[in-house]
KOLMIDO-469644 format. One record per atom (N, C-alpha, C, O): residue in one letter; z, x, y. Coordinates in steps of 0.001 Angstrom, whole numbers, plus 500000, padded with zeros to 6 digits. Each point is the difference from the previous one (the first is absolute). Layout:
<nodes>
AZXY ...
</nodes>
This chain:
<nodes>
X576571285785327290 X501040499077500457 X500796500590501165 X500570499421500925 X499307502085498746 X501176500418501278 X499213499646501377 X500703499820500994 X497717500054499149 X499347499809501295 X500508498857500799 X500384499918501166 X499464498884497482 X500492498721500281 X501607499546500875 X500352499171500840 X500380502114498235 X501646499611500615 X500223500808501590 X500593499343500854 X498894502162499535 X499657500277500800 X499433499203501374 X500225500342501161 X498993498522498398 X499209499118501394 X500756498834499637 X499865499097500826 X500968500595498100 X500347498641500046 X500841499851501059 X500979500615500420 X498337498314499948 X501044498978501551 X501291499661499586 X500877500258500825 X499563499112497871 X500617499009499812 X501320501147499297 X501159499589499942 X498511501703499612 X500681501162499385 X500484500986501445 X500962500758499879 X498325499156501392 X500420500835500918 X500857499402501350 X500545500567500947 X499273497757498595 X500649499264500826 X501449499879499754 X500861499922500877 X499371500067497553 X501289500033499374 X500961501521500144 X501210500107500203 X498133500576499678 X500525501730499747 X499424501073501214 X498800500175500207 X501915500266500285 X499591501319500939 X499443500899499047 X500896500299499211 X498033500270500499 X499683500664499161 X498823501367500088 X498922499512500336 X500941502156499453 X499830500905500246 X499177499898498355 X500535499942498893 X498482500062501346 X498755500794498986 X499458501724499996 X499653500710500943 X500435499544497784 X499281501498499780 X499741499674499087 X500707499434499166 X497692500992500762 X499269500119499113 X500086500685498819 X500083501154500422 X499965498940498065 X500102500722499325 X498902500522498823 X500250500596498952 X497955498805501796 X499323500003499226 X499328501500500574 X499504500492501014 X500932499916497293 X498854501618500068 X498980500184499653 X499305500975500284 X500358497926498891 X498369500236499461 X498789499532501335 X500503499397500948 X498697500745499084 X498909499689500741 X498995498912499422 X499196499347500665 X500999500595498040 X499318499121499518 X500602499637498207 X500902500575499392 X498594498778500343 X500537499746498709 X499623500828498558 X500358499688498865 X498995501203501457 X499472501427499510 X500780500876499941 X499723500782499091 X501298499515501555 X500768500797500704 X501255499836499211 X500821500912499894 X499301498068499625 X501216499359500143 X501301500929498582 X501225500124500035 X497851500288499018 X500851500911498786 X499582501118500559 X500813500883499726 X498198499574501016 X499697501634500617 X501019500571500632 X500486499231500829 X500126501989499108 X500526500890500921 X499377500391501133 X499099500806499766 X501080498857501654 X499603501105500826 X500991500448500857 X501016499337500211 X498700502057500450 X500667500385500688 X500934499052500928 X501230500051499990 X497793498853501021 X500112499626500872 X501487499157500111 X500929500052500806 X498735498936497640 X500843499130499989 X501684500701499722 X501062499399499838 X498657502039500188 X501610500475499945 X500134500310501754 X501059500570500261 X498220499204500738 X500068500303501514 X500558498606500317 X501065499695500537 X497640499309498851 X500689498240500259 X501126499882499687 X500807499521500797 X499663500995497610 X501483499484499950 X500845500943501023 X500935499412500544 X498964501376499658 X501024500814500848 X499946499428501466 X501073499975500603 X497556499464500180 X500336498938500939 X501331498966499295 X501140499863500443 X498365499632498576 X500582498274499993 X501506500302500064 X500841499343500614 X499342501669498710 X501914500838499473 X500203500091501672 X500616499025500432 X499090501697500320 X500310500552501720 X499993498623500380 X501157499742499669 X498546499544500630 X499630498655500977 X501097498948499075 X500803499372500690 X499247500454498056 X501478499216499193 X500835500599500708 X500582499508500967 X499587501989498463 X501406500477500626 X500281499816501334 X501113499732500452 X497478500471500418 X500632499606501584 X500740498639500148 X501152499824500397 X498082499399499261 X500477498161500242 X501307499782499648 X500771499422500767 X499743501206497543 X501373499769499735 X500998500621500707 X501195499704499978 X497997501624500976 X501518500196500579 X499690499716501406 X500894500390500751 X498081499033499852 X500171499326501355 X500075498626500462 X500134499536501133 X499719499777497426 X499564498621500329 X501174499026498853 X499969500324498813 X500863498693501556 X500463499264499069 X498938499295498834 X499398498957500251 X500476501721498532 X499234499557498877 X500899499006498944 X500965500455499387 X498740498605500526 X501164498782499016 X499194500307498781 X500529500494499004 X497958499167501070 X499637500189498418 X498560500850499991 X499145499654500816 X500735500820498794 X499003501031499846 X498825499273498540 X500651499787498977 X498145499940500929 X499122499314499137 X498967500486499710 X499174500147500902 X500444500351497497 X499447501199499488 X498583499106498675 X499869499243499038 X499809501153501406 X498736499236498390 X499579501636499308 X498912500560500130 X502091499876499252 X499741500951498864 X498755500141499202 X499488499063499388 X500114501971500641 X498592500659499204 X500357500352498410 X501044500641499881 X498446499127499207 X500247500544498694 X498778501151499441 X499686500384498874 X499916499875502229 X499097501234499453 X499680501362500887 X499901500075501225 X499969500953497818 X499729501160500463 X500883500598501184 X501228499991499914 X498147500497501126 X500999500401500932 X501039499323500954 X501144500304500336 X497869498478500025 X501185498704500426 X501298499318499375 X500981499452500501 X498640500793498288 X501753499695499600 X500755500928500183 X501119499717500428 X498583501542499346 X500907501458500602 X500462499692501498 X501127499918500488 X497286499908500203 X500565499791501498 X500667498432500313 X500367499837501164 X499831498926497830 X500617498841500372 X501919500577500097 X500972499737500707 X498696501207498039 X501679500526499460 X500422500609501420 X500776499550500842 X498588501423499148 X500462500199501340 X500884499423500998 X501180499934500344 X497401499603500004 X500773498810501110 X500788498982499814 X500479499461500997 X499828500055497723 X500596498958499888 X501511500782499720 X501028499403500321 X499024501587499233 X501622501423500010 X500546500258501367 X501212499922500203 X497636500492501078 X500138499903501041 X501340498687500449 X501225499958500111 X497748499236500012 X500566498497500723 X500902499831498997 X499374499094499450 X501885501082499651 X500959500212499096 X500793501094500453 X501164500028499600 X498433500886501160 X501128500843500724 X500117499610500899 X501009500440500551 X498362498760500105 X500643498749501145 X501054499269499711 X500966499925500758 X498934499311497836 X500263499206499780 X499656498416500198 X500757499031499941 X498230501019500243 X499194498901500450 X499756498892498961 X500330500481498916 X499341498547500957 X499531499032499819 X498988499798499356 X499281499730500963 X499948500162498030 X499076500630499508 X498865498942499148 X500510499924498883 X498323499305501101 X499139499353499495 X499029500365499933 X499173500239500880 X500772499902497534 X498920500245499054 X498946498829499692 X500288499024499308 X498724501143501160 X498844498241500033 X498822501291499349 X499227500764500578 X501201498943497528 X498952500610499031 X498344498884500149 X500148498811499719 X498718501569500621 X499219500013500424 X498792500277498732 X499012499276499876 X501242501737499362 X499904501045498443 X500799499579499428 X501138499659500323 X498089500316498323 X500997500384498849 X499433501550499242 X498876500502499997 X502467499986499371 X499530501412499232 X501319500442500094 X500010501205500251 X501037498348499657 X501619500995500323 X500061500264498864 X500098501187499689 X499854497537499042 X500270499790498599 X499414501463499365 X500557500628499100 X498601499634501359 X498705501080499237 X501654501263500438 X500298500535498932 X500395499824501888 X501321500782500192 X500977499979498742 X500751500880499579 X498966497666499898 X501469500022499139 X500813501205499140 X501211500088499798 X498157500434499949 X500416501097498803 X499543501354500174 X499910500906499172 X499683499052502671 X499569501720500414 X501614500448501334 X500990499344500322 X498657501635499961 X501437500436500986 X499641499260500946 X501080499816500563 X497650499243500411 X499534499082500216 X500635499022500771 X500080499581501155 X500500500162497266 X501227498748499989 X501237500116501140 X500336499089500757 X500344502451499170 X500972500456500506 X499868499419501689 X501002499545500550 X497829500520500084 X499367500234501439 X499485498238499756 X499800499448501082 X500018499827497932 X499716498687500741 X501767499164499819 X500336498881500388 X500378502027498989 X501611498941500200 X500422500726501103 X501142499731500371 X498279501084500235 X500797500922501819 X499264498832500562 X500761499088500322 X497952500678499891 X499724498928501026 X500390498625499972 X500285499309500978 X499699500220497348 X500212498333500112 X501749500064499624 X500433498883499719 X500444502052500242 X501188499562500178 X500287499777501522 X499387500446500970 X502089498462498954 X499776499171500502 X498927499528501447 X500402499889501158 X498379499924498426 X498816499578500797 X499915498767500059 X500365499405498986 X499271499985501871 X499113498515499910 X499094500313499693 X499379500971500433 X500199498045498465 X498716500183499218 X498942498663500246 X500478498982499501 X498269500814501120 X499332499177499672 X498866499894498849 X499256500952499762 X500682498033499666 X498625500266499137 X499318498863500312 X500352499354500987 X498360500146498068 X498740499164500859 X500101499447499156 X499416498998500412 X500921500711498427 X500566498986498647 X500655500570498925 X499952501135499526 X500783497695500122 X500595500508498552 X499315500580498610 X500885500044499146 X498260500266500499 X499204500572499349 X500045501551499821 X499975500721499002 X500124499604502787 X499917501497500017 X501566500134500107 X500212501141500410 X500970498194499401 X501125500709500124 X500298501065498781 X500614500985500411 X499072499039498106 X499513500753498755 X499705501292500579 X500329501048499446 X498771498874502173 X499910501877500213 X501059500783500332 X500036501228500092 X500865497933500089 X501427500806500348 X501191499763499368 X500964500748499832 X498840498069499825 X501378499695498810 X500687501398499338 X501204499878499777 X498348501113499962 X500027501257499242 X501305500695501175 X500775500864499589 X499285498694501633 X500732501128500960 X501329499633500142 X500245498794499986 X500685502014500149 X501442499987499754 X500545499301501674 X499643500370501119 X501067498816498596 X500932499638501605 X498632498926501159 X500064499925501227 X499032499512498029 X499094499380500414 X500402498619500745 X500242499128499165 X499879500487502002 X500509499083500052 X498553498447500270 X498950500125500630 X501521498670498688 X498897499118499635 X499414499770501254 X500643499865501041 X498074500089498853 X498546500366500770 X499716498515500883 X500336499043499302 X499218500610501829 X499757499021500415 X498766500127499745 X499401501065499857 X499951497337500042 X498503500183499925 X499439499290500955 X500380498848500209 X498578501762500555 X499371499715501280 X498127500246499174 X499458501103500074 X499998497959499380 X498185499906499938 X499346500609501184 X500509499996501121 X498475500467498620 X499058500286501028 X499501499041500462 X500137498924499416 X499179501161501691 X499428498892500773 X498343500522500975 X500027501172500375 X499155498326499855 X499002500332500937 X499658499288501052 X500845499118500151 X498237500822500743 X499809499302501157 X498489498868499358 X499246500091499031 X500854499185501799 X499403498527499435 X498479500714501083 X499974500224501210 X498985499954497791 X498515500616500581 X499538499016500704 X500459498883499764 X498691501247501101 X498862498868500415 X499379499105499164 X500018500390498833 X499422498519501340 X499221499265498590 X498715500194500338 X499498499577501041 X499816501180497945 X498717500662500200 X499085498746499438 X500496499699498914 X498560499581501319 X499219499058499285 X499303500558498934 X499380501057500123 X500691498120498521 X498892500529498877 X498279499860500411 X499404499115500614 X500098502210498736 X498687499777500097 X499904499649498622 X500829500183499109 X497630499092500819 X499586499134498586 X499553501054499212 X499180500717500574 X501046499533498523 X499716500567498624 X499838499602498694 X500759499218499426 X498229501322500071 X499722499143498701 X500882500505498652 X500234499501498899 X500090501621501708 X500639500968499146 X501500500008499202 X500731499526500869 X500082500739498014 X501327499880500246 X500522501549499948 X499713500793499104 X501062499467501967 X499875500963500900 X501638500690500058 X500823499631500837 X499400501206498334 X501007500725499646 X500877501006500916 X499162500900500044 X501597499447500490 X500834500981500925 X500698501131499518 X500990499813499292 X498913500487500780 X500926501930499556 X499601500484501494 X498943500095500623 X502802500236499719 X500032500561501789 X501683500759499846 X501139499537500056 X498310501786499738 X500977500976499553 X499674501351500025 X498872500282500404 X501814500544499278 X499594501337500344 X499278500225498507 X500229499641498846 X498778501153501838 X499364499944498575 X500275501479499037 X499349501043499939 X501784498560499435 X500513501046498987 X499946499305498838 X499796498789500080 X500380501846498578 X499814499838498411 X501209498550499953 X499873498812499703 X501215501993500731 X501692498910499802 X499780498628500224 X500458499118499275 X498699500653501934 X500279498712500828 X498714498880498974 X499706498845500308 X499799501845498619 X499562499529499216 X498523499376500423 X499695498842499717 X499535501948500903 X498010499266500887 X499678500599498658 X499540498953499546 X500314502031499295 X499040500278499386 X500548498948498920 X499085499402499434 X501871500333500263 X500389498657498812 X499158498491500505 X499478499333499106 X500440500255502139 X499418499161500508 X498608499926499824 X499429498935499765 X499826502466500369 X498692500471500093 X499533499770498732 X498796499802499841 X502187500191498954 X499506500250498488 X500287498449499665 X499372499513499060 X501740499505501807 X500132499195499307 X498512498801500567 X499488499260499160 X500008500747502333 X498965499306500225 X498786500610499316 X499033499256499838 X500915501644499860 X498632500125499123 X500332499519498405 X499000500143499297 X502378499226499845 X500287499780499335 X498733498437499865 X499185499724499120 X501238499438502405 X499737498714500012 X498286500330500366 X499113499439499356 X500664501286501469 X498354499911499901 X499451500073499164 X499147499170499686 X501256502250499385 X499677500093498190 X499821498459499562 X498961499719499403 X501926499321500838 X500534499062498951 X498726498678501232 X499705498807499927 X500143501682500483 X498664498641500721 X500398499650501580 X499184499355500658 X501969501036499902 X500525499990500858 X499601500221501196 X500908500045500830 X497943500123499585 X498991500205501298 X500588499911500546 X500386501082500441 X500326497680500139 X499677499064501240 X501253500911500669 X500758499264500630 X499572501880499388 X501470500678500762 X499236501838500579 X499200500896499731 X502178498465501503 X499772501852500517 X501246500316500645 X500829499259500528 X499135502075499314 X501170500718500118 X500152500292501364 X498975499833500662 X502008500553499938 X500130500722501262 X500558500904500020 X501107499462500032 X499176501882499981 X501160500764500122 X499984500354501316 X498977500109500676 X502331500103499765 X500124500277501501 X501138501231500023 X500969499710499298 X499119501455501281 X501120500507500109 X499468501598500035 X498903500435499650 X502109500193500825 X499964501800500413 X500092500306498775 X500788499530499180 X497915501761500567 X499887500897498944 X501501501119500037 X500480500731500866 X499862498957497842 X500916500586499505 X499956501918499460 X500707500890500474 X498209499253498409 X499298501346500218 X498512499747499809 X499555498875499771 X499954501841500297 X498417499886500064 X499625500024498800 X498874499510499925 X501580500876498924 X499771500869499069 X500054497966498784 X499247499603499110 X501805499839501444 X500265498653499429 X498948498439500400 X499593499058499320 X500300501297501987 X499017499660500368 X498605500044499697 X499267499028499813 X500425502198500156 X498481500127498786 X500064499187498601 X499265499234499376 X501688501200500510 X500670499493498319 X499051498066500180 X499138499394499363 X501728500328501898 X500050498616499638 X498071499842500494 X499310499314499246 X500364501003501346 X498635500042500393 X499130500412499533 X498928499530500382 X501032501714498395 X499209499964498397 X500172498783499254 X499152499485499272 X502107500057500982 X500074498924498552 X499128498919500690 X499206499424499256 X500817500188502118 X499119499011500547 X498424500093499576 X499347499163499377 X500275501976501091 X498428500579500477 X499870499578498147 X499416499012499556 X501390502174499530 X499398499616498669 X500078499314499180 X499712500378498864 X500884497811501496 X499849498943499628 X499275498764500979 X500252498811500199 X498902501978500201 X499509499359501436 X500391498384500425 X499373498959499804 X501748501259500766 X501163499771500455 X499691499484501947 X500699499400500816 X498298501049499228 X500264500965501918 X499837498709500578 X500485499887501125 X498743498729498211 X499889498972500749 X501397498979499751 X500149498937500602 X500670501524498555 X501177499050499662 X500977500778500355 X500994499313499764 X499392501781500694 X501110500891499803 X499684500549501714 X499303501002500163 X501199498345500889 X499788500621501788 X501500501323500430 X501123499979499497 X498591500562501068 X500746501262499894 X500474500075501999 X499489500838500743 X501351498297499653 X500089499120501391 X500399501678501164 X499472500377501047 X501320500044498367 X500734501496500805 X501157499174500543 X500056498771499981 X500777501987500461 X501027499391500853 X500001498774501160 X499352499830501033 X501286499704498550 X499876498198501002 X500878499761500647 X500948499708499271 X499450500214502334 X500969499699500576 X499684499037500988 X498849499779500378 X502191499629500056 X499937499028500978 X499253498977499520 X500140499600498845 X498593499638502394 X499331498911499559 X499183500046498692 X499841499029499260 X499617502313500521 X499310500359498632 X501071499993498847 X499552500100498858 X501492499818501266 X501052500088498969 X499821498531499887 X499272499775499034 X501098499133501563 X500459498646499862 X498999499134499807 X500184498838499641 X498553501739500615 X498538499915499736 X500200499907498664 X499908498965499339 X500405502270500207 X499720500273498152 X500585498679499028 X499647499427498969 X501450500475502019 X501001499326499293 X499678498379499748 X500291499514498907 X499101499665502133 X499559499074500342 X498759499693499356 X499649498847499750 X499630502258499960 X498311499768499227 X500121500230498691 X498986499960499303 X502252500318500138 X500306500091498886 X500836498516499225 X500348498965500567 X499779501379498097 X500511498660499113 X500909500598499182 X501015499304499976 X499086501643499360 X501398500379499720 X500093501394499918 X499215500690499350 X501899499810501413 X500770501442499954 X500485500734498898 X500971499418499516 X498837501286500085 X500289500719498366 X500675501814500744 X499339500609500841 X501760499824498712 X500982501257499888 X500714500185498641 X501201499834499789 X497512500670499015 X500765500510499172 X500837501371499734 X499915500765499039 X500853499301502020 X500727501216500207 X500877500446499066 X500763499132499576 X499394502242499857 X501025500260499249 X500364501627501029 X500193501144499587 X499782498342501752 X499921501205500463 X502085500089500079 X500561498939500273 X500176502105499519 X501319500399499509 X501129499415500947 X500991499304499781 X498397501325501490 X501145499156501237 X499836498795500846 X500544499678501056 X498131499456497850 X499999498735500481 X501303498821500349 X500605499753498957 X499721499797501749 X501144499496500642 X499750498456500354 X500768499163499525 X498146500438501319 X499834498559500704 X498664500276500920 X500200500192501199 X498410499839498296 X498890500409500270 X500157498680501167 X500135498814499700 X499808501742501645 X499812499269501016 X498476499013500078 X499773498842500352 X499485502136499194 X498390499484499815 X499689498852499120 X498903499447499916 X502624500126499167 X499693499139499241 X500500498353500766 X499578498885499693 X501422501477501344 X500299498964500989 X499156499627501349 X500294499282500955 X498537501492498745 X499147499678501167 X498755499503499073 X499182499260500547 X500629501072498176 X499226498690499225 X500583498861499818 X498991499295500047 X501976499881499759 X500762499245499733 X499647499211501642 X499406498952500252 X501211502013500609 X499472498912501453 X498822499597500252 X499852499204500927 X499034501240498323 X498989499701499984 X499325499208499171 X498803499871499744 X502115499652499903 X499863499158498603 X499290500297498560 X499533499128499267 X500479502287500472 X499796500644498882 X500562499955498921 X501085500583499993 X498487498761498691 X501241500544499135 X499543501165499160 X498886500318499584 X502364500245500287 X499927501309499841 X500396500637498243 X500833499429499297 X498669501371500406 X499911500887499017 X500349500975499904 X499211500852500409 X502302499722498944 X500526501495500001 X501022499874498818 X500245499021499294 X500351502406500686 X500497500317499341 X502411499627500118 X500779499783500928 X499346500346497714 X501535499989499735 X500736501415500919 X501203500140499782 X498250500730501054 X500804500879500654 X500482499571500893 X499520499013500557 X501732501667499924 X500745500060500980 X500680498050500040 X500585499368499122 X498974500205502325 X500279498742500431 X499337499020499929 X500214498835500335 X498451501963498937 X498893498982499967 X500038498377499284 X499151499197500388 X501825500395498605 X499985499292499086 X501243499040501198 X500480498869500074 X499578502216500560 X500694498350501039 X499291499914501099 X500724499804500976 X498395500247499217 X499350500131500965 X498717499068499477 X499760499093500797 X499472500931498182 X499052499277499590 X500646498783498741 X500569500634499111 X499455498352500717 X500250498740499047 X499485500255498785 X499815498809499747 X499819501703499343 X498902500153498728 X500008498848499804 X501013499397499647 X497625499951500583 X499542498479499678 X500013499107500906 X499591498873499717 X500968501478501822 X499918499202500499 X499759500679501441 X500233499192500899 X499439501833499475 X499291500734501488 X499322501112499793 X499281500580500813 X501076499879497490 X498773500712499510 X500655500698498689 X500993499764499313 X498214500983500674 X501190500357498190 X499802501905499974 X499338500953500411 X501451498748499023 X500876501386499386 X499373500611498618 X500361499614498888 X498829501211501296 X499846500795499046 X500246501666499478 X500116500735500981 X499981499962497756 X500018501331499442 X499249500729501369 X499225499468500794 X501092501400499195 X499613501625500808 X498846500152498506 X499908499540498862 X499328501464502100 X498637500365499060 X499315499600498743 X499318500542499130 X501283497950501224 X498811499054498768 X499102499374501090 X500495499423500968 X498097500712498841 X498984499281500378 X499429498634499135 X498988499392500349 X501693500304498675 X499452499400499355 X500795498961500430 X499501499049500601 X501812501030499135 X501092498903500437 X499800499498501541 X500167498794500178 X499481502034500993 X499509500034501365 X498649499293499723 X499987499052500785 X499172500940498680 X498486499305499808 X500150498516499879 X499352499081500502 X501970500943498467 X499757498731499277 X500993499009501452 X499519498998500530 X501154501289499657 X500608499422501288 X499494500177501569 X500557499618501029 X498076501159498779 X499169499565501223 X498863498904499455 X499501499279500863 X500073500559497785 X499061498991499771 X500604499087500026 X499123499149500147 X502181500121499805 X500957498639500179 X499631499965501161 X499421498935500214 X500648502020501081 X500067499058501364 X498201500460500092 X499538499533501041 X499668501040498352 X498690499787499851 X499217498583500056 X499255499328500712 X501301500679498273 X499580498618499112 X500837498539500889 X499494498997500503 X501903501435499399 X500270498320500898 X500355500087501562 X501150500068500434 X498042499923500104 X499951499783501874 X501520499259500325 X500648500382500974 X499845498563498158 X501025499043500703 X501433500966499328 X501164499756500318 X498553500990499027 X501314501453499367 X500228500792501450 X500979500246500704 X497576500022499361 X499846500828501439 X500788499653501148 X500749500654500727 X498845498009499242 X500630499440501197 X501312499548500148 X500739499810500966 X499389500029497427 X501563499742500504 X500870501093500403 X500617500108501059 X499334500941497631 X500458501127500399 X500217500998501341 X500806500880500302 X497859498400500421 X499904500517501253 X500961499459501246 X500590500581500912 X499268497872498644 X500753499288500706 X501727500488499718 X500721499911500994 X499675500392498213 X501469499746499669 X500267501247500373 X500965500050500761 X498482501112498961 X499969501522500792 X500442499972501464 X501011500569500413 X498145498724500328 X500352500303501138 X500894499048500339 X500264500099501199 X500531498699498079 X500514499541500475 X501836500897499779 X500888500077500849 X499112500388497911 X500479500990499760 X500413500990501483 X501079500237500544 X497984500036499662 X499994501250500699 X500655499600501679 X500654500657500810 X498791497938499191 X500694499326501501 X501617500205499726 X500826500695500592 X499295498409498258 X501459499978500023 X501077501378499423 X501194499998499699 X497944500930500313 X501026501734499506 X499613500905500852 X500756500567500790 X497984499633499099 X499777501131500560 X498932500564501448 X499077500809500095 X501665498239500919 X499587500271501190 X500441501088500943 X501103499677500440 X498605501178499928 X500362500618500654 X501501499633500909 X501007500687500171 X498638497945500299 X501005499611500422 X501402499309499274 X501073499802500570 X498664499964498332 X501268500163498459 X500392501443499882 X501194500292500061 X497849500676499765 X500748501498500322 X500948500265500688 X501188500156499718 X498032499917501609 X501359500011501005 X500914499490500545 X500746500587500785 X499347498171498866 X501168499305499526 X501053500358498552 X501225500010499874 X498284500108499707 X500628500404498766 X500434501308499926 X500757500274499068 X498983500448501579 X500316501683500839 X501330499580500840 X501132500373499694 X498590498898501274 X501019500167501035 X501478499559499235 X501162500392500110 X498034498417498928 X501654499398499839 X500848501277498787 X501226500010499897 X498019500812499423 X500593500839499054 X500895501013500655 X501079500455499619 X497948499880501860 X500780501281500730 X500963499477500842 X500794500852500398 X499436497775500092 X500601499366500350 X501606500214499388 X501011500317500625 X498826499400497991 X500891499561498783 X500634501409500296 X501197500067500281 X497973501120499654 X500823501079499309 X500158500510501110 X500170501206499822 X499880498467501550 X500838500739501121 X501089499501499591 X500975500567499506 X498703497520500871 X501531499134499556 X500926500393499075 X501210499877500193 X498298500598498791 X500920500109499282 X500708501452499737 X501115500037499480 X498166501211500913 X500664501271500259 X500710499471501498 X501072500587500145 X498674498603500845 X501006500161501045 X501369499322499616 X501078500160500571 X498636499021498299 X501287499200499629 X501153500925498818 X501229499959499949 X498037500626499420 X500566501204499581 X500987501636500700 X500851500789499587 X498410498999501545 X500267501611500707 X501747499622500701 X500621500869500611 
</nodes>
């Protein structure tokens, strides 16, 4: 999202605004690892803050906080920094995982940053990750949003043709998927195939999922896509009939990937974490099921199996859904007017 607010027209037309980057990982591998480097990156990002606040008039300074590993050390940081300014300060939580602090010294270092902070969150659901922090003041909520893809034309298939397009780790739930479509082939279920699409997570999990294929010979129902971007991404999305993320992965928040099935008229299949349960209708743009039951996941892919006009509706009301919340261009609208609010209203204060 931060790429998005960075190039947005409609966010740089409103605000004079100075970007630094604060991503240390290199990849999403990286991301709980220690390396050296990312203590050189943060010591850029600290030098180049501190320059701006003391050469440049800064009104509000706007932070999307990390809840893991070394980035929340280095968010504290910087967010203590821009507080000996005295600055202005918005928190747009992105993650959830603060809650997992409640009852460690933790806690102490997330009430230094979110006292008095502007706080955004992406729905009411996830406000529970912070409720726990002392001097919290109530959170505006700004949804995520994405950009409206090209319309890729369907090719004909005889097939009914399943999506998983995620990183492929244990959490985000591809091997629960993997166990729950061989549930329905077991049960007479031919007529389906899987897709998985997405960056290997470790290698070691990956085999995992690719024994269980090979030794339920699997290899003609179960396609193994690799990473998909751009036209091959919207490709996937378009040749497919419904999107499934049974994620129980921890700092799930508002799986963007699930608003770019929805524009595609997918209805979709995931789990009760994070924002997800406002984000998908259960029963009516796709449904909501348990983390690591395949059985419960089986039985709610043979409903839109079995009735084509479930499919379609669901598909239909998804993206209509998705026109009216979560466009990229509802984002940044819904951005400007929050930061809008809280200049207005610290200038009416000062």
């Amino acid at each position: 999202m931060n790429q998005y607010i960075q190039h947005s027209r409609v966010i740089n037309e409103t605000f004079c605004s100075q970007y630094i980057n604060l991503t240390g990982a290199s990849s999403i591998k990286d991301i709980s690892r220690f390396k050296l480097n990312k203590i050189y990156r943060a010591l850029a990002v600290y030098w180049k803050t501190f320059y701006l606040l003391m050469h440049q008039q800064i009104d509000l300074v706007y932070i999307t906080p990390s809840t893991k590993g070394f980035s929340f050390y280095r968010d504290v940081c910087l967010i203590a920094l821009v507080k000996i300014f005295r600055k202005k300060v918005v928190l747009h939580l992105h993650s959830k995982g603060f809650r997992a602090f409640e009852h460690t010294w933790q806690s102490y270092l997330c009430e230094l940053i979110f006292n008095k902070s502007h706080v955004i969150i992406l729905s009411q659901k996830l406000l529970k990750d912070i409720q726990f922090i002392q001097g919290l003041y109530f959170p505006y909520i700004v949804a995520n949003g994405v950009p409206v893809m090209p319309y890729s034309e369907k090719t004909t298939h005889t097939t009914f043709r399943i999506l998983f397009l995620a990183s492929l780790m244990e959490s985000k739930g591809v091997f629960t998927l993997i166990k729950g479509v061989h549930l329905l082939i077991q049960d007479g279920h031919t007529n389906i195939e899987l897709w998985i699409a997405g960056s290997i997570w470790k290698q070691s999990f990956q085999d995992t999922l690719l024994n269980y294929v090979k030794s339920h010979q699997l290899e003609k129902k179960i396609l193994f896509l690799g990473p998909v971007y751009n036209e091959d991404k919207t490709n996937a999305f378009y040749n497919s009939d419904i999107y499934v993320l049974p994620t129980d992965y921890p700092q799930e928040c508002f799986p963007l990937v699930i608003l770019e099935a929805m524009q595609c008229g997918l209805p979709v299949i995931s789990t009760f974490e994070g924002a997800i349960p406002d984000i998908i209708d259960d029963g009516k743009t796709g449904f909501l099921v348990p983390a690591k039951d395949p059985i419960v996941l089986a039985e709610k892919i043979k409903i839109l199996l079995d009735k084509p006009e479930i499919t379609k509706s669901m598909g239909d009301e998804g993206q209509k859904k998705f026109i009216e919340y979560y466009t990229l261009e509802h984002f940044e609208t819904s951005l400007v007017r929050v930061l809008s609010t809280i200049l207005e209203r610290s200038s009416a204060h000062s």
